[in-house]
ROLUMKE-953057 format. One line per 2 residues: for each residue y, x, z of C-alpha. Coordinates in Angstrom, 1 decimal, m for minus. Example, Ala and Ser with C-alpha at 12.3 -4.5 7.8 and 13.67 -1.06 7.14 Angstrom:
m4.5:12.3:7.8  m1.1:13.7:7.1
***
This chain:
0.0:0.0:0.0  3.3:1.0:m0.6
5.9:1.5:2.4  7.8:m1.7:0.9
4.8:m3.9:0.8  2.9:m5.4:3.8
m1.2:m5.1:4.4  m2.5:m8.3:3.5
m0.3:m7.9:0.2  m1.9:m7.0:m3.2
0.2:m4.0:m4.2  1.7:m4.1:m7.6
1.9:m0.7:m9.4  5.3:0.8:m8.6
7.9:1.4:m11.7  9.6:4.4:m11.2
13.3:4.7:m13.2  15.1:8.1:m12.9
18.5:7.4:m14.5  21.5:10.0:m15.5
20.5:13.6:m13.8  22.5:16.7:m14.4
20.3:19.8:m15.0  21.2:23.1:m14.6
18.0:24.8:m15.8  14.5:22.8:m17.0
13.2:22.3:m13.1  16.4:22.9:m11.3
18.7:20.5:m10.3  22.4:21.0:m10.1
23.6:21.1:m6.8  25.7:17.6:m5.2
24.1:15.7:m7.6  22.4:12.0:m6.9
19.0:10.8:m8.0  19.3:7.0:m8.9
15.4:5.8:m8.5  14.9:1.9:m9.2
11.6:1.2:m7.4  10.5:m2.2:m6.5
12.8:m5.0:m4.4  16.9:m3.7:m4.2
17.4:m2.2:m0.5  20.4:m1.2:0.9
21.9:2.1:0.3  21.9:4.0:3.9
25.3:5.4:4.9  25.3:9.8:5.3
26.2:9.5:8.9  22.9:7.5:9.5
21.2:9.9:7.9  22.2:12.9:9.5
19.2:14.9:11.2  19.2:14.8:15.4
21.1:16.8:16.5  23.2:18.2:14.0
26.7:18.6:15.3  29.4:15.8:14.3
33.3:16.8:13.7  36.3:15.9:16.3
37.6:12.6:14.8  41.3:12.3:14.9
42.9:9.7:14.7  45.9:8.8:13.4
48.9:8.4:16.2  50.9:4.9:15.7
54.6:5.7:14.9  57.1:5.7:17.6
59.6:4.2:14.9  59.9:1.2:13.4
58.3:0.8:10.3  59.6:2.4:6.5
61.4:m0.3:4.9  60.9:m0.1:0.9
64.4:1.8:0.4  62.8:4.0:2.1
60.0:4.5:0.9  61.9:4.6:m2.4
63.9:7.9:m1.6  60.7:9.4:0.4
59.6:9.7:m2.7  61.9:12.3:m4.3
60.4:16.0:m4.4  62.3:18.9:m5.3
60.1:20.1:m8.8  63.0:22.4:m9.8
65.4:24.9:m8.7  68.4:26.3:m10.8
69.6:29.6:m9.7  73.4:30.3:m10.5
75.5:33.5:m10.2  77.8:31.6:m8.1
78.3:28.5:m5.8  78.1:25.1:m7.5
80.9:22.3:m6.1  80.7:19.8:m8.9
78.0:17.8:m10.9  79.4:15.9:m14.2
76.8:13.7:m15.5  75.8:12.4:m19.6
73.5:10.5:m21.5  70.0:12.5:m21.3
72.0:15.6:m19.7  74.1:16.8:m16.9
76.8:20.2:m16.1  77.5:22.4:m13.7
80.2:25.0:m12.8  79.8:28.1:m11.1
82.6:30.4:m10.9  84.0:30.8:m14.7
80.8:29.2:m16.1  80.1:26.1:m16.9
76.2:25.5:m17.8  74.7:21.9:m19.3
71.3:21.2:m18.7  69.0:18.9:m20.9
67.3:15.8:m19.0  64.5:15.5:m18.1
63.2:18.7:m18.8  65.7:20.2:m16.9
66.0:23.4:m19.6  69.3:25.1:m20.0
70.8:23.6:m23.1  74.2:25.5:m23.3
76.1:27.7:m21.2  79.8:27.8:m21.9
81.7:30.8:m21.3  85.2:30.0:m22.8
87.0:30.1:m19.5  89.5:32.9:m18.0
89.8:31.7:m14.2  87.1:29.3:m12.2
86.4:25.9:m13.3  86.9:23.6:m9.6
86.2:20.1:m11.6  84.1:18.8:m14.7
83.9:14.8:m15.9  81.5:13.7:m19.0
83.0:11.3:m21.0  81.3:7.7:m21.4
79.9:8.6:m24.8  78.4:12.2:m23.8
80.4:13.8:m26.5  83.3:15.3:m24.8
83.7:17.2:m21.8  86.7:17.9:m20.1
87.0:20.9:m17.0  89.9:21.7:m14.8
90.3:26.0:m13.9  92.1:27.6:m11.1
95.8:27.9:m12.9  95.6:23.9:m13.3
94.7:23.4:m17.3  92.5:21.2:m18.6
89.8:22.1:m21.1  88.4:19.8:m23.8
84.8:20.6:m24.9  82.0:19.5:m26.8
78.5:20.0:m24.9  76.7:21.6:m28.1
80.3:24.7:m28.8  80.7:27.1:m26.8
84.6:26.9:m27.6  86.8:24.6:m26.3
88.3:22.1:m28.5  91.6:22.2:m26.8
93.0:23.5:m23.1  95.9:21.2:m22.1
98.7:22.4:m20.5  101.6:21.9:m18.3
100.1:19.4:m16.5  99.7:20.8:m13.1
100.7:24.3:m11.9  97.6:24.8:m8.6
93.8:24.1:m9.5  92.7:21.3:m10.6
89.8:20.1:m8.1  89.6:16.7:m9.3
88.9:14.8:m12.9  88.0:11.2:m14.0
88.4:9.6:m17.3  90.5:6.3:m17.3
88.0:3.6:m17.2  85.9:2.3:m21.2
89.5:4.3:m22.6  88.0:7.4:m24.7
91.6:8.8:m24.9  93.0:8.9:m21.6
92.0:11.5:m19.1  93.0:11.5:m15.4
93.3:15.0:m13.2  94.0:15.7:m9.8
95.2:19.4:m8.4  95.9:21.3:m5.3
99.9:20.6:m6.0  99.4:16.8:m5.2
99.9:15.7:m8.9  97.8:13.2:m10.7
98.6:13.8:m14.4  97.4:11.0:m16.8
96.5:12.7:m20.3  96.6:11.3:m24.1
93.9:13.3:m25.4  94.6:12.6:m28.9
98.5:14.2:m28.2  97.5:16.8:m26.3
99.7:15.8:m24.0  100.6:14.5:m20.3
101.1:10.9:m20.4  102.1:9.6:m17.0
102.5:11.5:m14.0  101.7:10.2:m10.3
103.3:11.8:m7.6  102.7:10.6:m3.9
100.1:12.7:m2.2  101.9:15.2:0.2
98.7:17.7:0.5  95.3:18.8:m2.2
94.0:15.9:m4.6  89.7:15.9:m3.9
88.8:13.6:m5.7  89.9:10.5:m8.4
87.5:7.1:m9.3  88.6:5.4:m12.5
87.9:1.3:m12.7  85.4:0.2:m15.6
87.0:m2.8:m16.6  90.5:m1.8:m16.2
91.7:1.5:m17.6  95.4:1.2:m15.9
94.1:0.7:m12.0  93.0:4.8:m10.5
91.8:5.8:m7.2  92.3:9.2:m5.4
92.1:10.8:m2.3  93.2:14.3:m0.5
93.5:16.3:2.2  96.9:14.2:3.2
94.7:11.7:4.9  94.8:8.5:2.7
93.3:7.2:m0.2  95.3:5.5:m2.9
95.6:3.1:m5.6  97.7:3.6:m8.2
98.7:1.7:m11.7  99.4:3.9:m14.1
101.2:2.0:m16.5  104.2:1.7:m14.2
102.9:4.9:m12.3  103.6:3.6:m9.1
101.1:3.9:m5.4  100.4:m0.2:m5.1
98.1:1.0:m1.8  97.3:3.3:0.6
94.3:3.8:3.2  95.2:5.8:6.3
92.5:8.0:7.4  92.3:10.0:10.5
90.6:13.4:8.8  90.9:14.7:5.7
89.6:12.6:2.7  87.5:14.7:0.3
84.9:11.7:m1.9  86.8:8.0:m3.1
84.2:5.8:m5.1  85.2:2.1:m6.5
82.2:m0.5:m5.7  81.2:m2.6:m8.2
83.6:m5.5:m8.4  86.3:m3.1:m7.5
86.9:m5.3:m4.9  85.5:m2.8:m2.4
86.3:0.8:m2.3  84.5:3.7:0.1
85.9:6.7:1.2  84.7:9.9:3.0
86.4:11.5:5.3  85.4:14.2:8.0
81.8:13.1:9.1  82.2:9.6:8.1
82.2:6.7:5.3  84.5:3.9:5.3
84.7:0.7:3.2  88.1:m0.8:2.3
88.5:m4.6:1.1  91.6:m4.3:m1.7
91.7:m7.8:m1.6  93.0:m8.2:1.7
95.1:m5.5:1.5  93.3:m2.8:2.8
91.7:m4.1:5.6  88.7:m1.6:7.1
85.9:m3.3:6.4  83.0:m0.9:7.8
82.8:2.7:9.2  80.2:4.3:9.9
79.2:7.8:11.2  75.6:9.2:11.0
76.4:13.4:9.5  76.8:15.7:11.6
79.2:17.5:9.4  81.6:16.9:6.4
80.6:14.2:3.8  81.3:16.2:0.4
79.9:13.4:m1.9  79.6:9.4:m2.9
77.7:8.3:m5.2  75.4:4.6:m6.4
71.9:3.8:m6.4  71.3:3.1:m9.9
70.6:m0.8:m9.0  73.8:m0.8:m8.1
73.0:m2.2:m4.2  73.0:1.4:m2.2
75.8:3.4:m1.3  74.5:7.0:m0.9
76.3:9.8:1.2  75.8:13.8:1.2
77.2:15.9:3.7  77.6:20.1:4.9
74.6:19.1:7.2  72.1:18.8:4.2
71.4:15.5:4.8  71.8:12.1:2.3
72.1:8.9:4.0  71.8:5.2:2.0
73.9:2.7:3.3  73.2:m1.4:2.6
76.2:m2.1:0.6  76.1:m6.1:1.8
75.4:m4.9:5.7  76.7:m1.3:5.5
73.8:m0.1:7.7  71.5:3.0:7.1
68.4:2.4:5.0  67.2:5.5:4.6
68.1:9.1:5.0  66.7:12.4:3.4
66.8:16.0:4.4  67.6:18.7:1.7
67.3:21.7:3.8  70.8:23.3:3.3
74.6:22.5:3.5  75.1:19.9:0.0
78.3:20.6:m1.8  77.5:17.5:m4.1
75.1:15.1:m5.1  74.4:12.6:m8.0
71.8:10.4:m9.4  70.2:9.8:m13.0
68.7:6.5:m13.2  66.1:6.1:m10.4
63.7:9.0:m11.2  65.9:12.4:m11.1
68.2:13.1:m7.8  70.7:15.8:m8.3
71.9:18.3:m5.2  74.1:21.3:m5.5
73.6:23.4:m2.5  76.0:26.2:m0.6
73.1:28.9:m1.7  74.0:28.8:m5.3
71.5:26.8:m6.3  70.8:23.1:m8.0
67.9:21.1:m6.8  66.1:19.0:m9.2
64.3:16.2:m7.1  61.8:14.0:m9.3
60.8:10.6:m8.3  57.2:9.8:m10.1
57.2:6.0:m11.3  54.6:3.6:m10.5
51.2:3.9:m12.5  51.2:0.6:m14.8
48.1:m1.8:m15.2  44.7:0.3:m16.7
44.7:m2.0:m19.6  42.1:m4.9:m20.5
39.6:m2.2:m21.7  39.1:m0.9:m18.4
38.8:m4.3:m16.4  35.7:m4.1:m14.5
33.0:m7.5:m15.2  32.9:m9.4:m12.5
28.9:m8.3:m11.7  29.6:m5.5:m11.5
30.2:m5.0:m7.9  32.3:m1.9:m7.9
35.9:m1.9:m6.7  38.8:m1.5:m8.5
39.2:2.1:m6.7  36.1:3.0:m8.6
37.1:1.5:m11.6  40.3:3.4:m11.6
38.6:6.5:m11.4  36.2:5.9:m14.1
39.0:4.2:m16.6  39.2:7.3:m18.4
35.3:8.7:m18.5  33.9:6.0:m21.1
32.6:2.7:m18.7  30.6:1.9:m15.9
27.6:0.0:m15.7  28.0:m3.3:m17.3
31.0:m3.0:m18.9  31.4:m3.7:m22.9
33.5:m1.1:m24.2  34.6:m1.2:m28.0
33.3:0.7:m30.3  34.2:3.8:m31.2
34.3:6.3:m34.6  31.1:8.3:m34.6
33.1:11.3:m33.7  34.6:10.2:m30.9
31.5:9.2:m29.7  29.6:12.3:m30.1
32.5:14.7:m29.4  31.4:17.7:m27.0
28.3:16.2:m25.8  26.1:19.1:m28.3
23.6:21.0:m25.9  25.4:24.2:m25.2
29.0:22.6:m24.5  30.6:22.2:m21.0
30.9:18.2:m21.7  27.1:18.3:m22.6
25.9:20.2:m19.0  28.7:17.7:m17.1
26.8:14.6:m18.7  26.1:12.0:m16.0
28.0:13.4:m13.3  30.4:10.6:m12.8
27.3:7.7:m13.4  27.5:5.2:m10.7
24.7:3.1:m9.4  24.5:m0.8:m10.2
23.1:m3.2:m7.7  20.0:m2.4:m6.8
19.4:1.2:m7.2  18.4:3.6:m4.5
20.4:6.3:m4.0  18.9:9.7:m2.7
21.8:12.1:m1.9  22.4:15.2:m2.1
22.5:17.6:1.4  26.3:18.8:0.9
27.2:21.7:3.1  29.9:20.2:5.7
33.3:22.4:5.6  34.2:22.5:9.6
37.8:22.9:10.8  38.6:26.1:12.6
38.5:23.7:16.2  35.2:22.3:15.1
33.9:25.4:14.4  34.5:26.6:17.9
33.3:23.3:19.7  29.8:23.8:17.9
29.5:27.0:19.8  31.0:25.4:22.8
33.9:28.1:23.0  36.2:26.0:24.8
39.1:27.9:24.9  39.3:29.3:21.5
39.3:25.6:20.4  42.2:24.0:21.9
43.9:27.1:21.0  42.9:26.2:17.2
44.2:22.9:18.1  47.8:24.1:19.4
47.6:26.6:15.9  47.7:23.6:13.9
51.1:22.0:15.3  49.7:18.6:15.1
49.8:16.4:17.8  46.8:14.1:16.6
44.4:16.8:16.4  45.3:18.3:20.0
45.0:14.5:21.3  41.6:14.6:19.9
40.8:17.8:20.7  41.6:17.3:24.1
39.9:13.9:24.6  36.4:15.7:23.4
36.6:18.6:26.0  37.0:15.6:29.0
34.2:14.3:27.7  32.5:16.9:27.3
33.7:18.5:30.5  35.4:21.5:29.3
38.9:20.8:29.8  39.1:22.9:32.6
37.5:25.7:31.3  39.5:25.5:28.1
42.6:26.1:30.2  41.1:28.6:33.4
41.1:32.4:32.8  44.3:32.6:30.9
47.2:35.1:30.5  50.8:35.1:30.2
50.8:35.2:26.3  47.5:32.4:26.0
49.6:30.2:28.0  52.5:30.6:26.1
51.3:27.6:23.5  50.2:25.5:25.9
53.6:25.2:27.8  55.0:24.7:24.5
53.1:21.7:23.3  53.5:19.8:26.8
57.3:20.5:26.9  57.8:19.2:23.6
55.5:16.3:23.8  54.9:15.5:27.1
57.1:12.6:26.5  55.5:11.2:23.9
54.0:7.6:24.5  50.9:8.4:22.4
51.1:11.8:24.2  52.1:11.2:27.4
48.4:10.7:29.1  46.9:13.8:27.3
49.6:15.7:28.4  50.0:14.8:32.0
45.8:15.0:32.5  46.7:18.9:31.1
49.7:19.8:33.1  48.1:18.8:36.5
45.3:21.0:35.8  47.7:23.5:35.1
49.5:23.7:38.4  46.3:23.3:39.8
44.4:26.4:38.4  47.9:28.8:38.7
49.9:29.5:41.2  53.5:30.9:41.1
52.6:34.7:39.9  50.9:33.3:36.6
54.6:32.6:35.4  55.9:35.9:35.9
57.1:36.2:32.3  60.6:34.8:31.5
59.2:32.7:28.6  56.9:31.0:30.8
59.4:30.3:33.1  62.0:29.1:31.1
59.0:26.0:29.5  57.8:25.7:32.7
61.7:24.2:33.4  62.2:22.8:31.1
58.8:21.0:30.9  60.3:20.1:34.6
63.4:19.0:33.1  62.0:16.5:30.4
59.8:14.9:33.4  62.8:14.6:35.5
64.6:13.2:32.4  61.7:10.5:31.8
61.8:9.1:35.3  65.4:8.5:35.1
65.4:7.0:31.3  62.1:4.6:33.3
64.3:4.1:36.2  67.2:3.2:34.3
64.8:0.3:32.0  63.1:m0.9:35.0
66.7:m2.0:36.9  67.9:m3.2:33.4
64.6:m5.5:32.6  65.0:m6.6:36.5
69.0:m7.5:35.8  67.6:m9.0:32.8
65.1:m11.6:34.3  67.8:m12.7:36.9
69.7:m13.8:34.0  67.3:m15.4:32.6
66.1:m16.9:35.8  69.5:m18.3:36.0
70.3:m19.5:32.8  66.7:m21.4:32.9
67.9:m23.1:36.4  71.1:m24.3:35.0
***
């Protein structure tokens, strides 16, 4: 009888079905390969952990801490997923990003270099220029480029010459640190200099138009209106922002500010306008005249840049303190935030997949955002009897079906391409063959890879494993860790018999995490059997001493911040006793 038949039953003669098996030589088997066998009735397919010999040793699990935060709303999620893919290295310090159509430019010192998007290659560098460009503004069309130098002209130039088309004098006599193009107008052009000038330019005279004069201190920065060419903000070091009309060329508002204003942007609407000054961004309603709408303060340092998210709904902020908030335009509150690593001179965005940072290290960080994987298609749908998931069926979309599945058919070629006895394809044949319902899997032994704390638990050395634990800097895995030596009752062992440098780490970890909720238990269980097992001379050395108080310090710390909850919740439920009662 077979083992799948009973006694009194007549046994049936088995059929034996050996389906896809990679070969490496005529009676080898590859290695990780799997032996589909159909024999008799379907039985389950046993999991590897049940069928892991007695005794063998089973890895730490480690779980995955709940977040002490709340949780990532989709805007933040959005920006999370923006990784720097390339860095441009420039001879000098970039302040300015001018964006185009399917390209962008930078400056750096008398250099001005355009870059092709999205492959990021360098397209043209222009070298036309006898004093530092401060300020660079694409027009709408991406055919013209103007740039303001140190001695206050203006340059004209076309992206694909390395010659300017004209430099525009007269206009300004400081550096021009700030440019804008009036609104859809393709012929005026608006600049903004260290003299306090704002000089309106007719590009096809060569010549200053109108001339607005009002700011008492540096012009930073100017913000042209999209449906109405005449209306310009601007903003300087004087401390306001203002609006001007330049067809009378006259200030018809200004916003006080209490620091130095060095971004203006116009909302869409341009009923709104935001402002940066010092550390913080404001929002201004025009309509009202003025009126401070929002402020808000979350840099550390100077805010250098304003920009939009591309849907138009996100008011984003850089700062000296390499950080870039998004602000809720509707609520004005913080979204998100991202951390660039060094002081951000400025900042734009192309679309929603390439983010644009210019940093005080002479550098310009490309940041990619990967879009969304669309649908797999109707060829790669799975049947519904299949039984596989769509997780398998994503990862077999591209390797020719899966059982069950009609697939069209193909040109000979293309069906016989690389699977000749001798190719790579040809000794990879089968590999990726899943079973179908019903088959009997026999697996492959695969040789576990152990972490280095695993390692050391399987030979039961104690000590060296929660020091690979504290190695790793991760929290869960020292939680873990930890929780396997109590049970195993090791604990105290892992942390007897130490010196001043082994205990180093360990003070470390509990001063920094001690007062952690989802640490706070495995930490206190460790620093009691601390003070237990040394006494004063073990922290001789000053390092020591110094965690040891401040590990003292964060305790301390905790029981007042406990304190301080426990008398509020109580002040709390008399309130509410009281409020119930009337």
């Amino acid at each position: 009888p077979t083992p799948w038949s009973r006694p009194s039953d007549t046994p049936s003669p088995p059929q034996l079905v050996v389906r896809p098996v990679r070969f490496r030589a005529a009676a080898r088997v590859a290695p990780n390969t799997e032996l589909i066998v159909t024999r008799g009735p379907p039985r389950p397919v046993p999991s590897r952990r049940t069928t892991r010999p007695m005794g063998e040793y089973v890895p730490v699990p480690v779980r995955r801490l709940p977040g002490l935060g709340r949780e990532l709303t989709p805007e933040a999620r959005f920006w999370r997923k923006f990784k720097a893919t390339v860095t441009l290295k420039h001879l000098a310090t970039t302040t300015i990003i001018a964006l185009a159509p399917q390209q962008f430019a930078v400056n750096a010192s008398m250099h001005v270099t355009v870059y092709d998007l999205p492959s990021c290659r360098e397209a043209r560098t222009l070298n036309c220029f006898k004093s530092p460009v401060h300020s660079l503004s694409f027009r709408n069309d991406g055919q013209l480029l103007a740039a303001g130098d140190d001695v206050g002209d203006v340059h004209l130039l076309q992206p694909t010459k390395r010659t300017a088309l004209a430099i525009m004098k007269g206009g300004h006599s400081r550096a021009v640190h700030a440019m804008a193009w009036a609104g859809d107008s393709k012929q005026h052009l608006a600049s903004g200099a260290d003299d306090g000038v704002i000089a309106i330019w007719d590009i096809g005279a060569r010549a200053v138009r109108t001339t607005l004069s009002g700011h008492t201190d540096r012009v930073r920065a100017l913000a042209g209106y999209e449906a109405e060419s005449a209306l310009l903000a601007s903003c300087g070091h004087d401390h306001t922002a203002r609006l001007w009309d330049a067809r009378s060329g006259k200030c018809v508002l200004t916003l006080s500010h209490a620091q130095p204003v060095e971004s203006v942007l116009v909302l869409p609407g341009g009923a709104l306008v935001a402002t940066a000054a010092g550390n913080g961004v404001y929002v201004w309603d025009l309509v009202s005249g003025g009126r401070a709408l929002a402020s808000t303060v979350n840099h550390a340092k100077t805010v250098t840049s304003l920009f939009l998210a591309a849907s138009g709904r996100s008011l984003v902020s850089a700062g000296l303190d390499g950080q870039i908030k998004v602000y809720d335009v509707g609520a004005f509150g913080v979204q998100a935030s991202l951390r660039l690593g060094s002081p951000c001179l400025a900042a734009a965005l192309v679309g929603d997949t390439h983010l644009l940072t210019a940093h005080a290290d002479t550098t310009v960080v490309v940041r990619k955002r990967s879009k969304a994987t669309g649908d797999l298609g109707a060829a790669s749908v799975l049947p519904q009897s299949s039984g596989l998931t769509a997780g398998a069926n994503e990862r077999l979309a591209g390797f020719g079906g899966v059982p069950g599945m009609v697939v069209e058919p193909q040109a000979r070629a293309e069906q016989h391409l690389g699977t000749n006895p001798g190719t790579y394809r040809y000794f990879l044949r089968g590999g990726r063959h899943l079973p179908s319902q019903g088959d009997f899997v026999v697996s492959a032994r695969r040789k576990t890879q152990f972490a280095p704390y695993d390692r050391s638990l399987r030979k039961f050395r104690y000590k060296e494993a929660l020091d690979e634990a504290l190695k790793s800097h991760e929290p869960a895995i020292v939680a873990a860790v930890v929780e396997d030596l109590v049970q195993r009752g090791g604990l105290r062992a892992a942390l007897a018999s130490r010196d001043e440098l082994s205990l180093e780490p360990v003070l470390r970890f509990l001063a920094r995490h001690i007062a952690n909720p989802n640490m706070s238990r495995t930490c206190a269980r460790m620093a009691n059997l601390l003070l237990e097992l040394y006494d004063e001379s073990a922290w001789g050395s000053e390092l020591n001493s110094n965690l040891l108080l401040r590990l003292r310090q964060v305790i301390e710390q905790e029981l007042t911040s406990q304190q301080a909850l426990t008398k509020l919740a109580g002040t709390i439920e008399a309130i509410v006793a009281n409020i119930i009662q009337v």
